[in-house]
N, C-alpha and C positions, 0 to 999 in steps of 0.2 A: 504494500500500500504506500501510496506517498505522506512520509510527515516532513511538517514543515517547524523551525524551529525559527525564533527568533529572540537574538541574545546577545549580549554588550560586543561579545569579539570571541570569535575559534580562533581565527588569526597569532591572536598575542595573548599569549600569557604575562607577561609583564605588570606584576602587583593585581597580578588576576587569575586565582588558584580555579575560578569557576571555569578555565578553558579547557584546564586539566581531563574533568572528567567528561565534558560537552565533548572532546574529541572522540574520548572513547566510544563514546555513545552512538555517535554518528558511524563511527568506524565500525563499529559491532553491527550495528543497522544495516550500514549497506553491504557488511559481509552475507549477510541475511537474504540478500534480495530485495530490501526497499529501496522506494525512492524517496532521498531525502535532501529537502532544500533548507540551508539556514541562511537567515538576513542578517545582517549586524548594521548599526548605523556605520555612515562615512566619518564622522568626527571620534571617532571611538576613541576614549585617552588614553586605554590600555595601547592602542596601537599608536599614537601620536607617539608617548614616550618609545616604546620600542624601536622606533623609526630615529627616535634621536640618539640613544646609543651607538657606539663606533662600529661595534657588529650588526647595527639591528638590518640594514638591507639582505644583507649576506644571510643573515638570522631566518629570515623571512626566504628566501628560495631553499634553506633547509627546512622550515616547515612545510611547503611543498611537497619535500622529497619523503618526509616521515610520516606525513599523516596527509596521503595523495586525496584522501576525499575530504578534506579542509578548505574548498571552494566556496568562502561564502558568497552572497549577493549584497554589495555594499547599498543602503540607502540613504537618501534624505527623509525625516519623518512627514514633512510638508508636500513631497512631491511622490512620496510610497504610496506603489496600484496596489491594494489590496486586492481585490479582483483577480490581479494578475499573481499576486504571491500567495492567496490563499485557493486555487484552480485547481480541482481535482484534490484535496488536501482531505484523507480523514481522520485525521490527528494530529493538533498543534501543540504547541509546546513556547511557552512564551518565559523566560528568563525574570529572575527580579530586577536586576539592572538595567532592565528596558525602562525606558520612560514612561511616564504614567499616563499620559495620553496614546500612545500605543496600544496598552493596555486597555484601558477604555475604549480603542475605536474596535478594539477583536475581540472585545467581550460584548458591545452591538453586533456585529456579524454573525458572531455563533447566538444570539435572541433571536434573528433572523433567519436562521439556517440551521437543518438535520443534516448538512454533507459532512458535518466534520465533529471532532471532541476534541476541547479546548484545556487543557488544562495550564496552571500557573505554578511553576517551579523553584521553589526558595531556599539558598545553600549561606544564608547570611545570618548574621545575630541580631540583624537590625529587628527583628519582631521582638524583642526584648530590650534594647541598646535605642534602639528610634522607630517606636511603635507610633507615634504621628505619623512619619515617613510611610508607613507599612500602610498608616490607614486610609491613604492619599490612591490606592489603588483600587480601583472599582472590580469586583469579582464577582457582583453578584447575578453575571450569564457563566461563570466557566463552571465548568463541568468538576472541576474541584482542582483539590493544591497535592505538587508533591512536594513532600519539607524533609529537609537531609537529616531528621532524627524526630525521634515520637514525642519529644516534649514541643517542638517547635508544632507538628501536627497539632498536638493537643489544641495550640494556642490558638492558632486560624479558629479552630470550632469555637471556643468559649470566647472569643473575643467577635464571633458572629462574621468576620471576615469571610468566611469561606463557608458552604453545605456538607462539601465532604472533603476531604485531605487523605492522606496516604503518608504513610513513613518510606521514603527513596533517597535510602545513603549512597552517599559519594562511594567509590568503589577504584580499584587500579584498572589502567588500560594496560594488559600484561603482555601485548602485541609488541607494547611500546619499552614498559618496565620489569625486567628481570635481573639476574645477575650477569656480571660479565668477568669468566673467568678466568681473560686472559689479561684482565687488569692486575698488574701489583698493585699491593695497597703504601703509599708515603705518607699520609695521614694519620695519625691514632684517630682522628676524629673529627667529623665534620657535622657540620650546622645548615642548615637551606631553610630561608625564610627573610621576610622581611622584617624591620624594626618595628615600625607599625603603630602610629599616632598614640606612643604610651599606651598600646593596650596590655602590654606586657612586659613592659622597662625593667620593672622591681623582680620577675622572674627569671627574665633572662640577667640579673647580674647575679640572682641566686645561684640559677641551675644552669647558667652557662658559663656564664666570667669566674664567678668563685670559685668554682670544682676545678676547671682548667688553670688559675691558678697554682691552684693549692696541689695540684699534682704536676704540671709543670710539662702536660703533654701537649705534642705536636697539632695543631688543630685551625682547621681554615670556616671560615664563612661565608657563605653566598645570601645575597641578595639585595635588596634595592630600599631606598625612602631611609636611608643610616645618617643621622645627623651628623657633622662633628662631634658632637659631644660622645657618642654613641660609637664614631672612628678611634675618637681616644679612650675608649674605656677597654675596646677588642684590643688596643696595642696594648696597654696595661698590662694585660690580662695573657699576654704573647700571643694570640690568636692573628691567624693572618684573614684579615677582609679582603676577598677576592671580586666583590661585587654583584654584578647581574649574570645568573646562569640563566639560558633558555631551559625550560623545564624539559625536555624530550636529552639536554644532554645529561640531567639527573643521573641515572642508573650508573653512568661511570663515573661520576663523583662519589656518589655511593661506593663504588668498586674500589674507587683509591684510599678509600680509610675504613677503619675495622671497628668504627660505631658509629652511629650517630646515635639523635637527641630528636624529643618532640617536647616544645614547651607551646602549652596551647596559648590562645589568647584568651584574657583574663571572662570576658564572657560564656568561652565555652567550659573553663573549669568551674565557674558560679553558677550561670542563670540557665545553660542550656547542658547538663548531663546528659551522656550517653550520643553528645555527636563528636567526632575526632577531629573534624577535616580530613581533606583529603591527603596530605603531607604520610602518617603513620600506614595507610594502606599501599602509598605506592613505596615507601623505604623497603616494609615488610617483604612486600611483593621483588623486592631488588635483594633478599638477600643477607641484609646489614643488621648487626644485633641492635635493635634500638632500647635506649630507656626514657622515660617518659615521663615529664613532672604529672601532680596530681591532676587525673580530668576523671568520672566516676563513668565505667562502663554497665552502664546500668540497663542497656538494652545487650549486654553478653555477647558483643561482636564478636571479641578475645577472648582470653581467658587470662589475664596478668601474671607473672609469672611463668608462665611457658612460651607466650607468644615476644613480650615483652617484659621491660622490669620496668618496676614503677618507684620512684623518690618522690617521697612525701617531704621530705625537708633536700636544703643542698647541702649539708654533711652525707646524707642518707645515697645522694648522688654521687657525690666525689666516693663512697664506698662504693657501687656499683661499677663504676668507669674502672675503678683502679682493680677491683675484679677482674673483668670483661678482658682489660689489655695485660693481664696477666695471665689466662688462662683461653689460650685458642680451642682449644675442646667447648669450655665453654659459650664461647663466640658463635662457633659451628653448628651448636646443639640448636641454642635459642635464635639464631637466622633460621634453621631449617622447620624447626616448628612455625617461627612467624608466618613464614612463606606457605608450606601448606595449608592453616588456615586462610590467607588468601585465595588460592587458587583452589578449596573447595568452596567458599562463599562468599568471597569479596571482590569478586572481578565486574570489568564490566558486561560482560557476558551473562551473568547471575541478575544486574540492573535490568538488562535488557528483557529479559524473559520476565520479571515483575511488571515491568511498563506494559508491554505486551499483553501481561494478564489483565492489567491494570485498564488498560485500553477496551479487551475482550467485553468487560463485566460494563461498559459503558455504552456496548452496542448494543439494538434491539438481537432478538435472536435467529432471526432470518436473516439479518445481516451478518452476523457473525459466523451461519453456516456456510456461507456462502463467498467467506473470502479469500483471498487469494495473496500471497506474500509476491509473491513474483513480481517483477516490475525494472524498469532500466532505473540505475543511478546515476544521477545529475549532483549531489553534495559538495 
């Protein structure tokens, strides 16, 4: 069937973890036999900044080459044919980063119209963090919300936002994210993430600057939005700041060091339990022993302790680290469990078959007998 997807940028990842899994998704689709079209606006910031990077042109004909059905359709919101992007469509898919007049003009279409089911996609903590922001979106034609963990689902309902929601976690695209074993690793340790408007300052000096001092290992950082202030606290700390990785060349950074770290942002270890982001599934999925400040897995993705270790304080972490890079058995054990947990139920392959289902249960049933996956890919 053709779906149509519309969302901030596939294009770039750049301080936009949401492309992460959108590629996957598309990529598992059209492995499938659909047809699928995504719009992204032309002014996208994600992709402005990527562009202004020393690598981002070059950056950009590699995403081409790794994720080939990455074609979006760029628009203007003012001069976008509906008509024309929502044609033969029986299932939309509309991003929270869209504009909220977007949103409003395809939540009229689908009051208008049985050809399609509309649903509204949410991977952010703004329903918690900037629930005015959230309330500014009109939903009440879509066919319901999918939200990247059951507490944010819960919220859509009791906050009257939404009729029905769904829980659809972010997941690895394993196509993209594995081990690479012909990597040595020069790293004891590496970090991928952004700084990130103090949502997480005071943890990452706990559970990243402090344990790495205090043990005094070798250890890089990737990412983007790192103040000065923020540059000199990594050098303090001997930590080398590497800058902006493109996320697709993850897996071998992973490859080059024998840990990493998830420190969530402060939202998701308080107000939203039980969601990870997307960063912990695809480390897993590469491989890499990770440990993990405090975030409560309360819908049992993992199982802590076998897939990963968990520091509740950063003494608690600087014990784990200095474990881990003591004892390669260890290392070996808990990469290999992480990783099969992903690859029995956290890929995007395992998403795509929920969407699917998800889709199913919102067709009449003579349309659902009668349908048909096959179809040419345009994404």
């Amino acid at each position: 069937m053709r779906i149509v997807f519309f969302c901030h940028s596939l294009l770039s990842d750049w301080n936009h973890g949401n492309a992460h899994f959108l590629r996957g998704v598309v990529a598992e689709l059209c492995a499938r036999g659909h047809d699928v079209r995504v719009f992204e606006p032309a002014d996208a910031w994600s992709l402005r900044n990527l562009l202004a990077e020393p690598e981002g042109p070059a950056v950009l004909s590699e995403v081409a080459s790794v994720y080939p059905h990455a074609r979006p359709e760029r628009y203007d919101l003012e001069t976008l044919d509906l008509d024309r992007a929502l044609e033969g469509a029986r299932l939309v898919i509309v991003h929270e980063w869209s504009a909220p007049e977007l949103v409003r003009r395809l939540g009229e279409r689908r009051k208008g119209s049985e050809a399609f089911r509309l649903l509204f996609h949410d991977t952010h903590h703004r329903g918690v963090s900037a629930r005015e922001e959230m309330a500014r979106y009109e939903l009440a034609h879509y066919d319901g919300v999918l939200a990247f963990g059951e507490v944010l689902r819960r919220l859509y309902l009791e906050q009257g936002w939404a009729r029905r929601a769904w829980t659809w976690h972010e997941a690895a695209d394993t196509r993209v994210f594995g081990p690479r074993g012909d990597v040595v690793p020069e790293d004891d340790l590496v970090w991928i993430g952004n700084w990130g408007d103090e949502e997480r300052t005071a943890e990452l000096r706990e559970f990243l600057l402090g344990p790495v001092r205090a043990l005094g290992v070798k250890a890089r950082v990737h990412g983007v939005r790192y103040p000065d202030a923020a540059r000199a606290a990594l050098a303090r700390a001997g930590i080398t700041y590497a800058g902006w990785l493109p996320n697709h060349r993850v897996p071998e950074a992973f490859a080059r060091a024998r840990v990493t770290l998830h420190v969530p942002r402060r939202p998701y270890a308080t107000s939203l339990p039980g969601i990870p982001t997307i960063r912990p599934f695809e480390a897993l999925a590469c491989g890499i022993p990770l440990v993990s400040a405090p975030w409560r897995d309360v819908e049992g993705l993992f199982t802590p302790g076998r897939d990963y270790l968990v520091a509740d304080t950063g003494a608690r972490m600087r014990d784990h680290l200095r474990a881990l890079l003591a004892d390669a058995d260890l290392r070996r054990a808990l990469a290999e469990q992480g990783r099969r947990t992903v690859l029995a139920r956290h890929t995007c392959a395992h998403r795509v078959d929920e969407l699917l289902r998800i889709h199913a249960s919102l067709e009449p049933p003579a349309t659902r007998a009668g349908a048909s996956s096959r179809g040419r890919v345009t994404a």
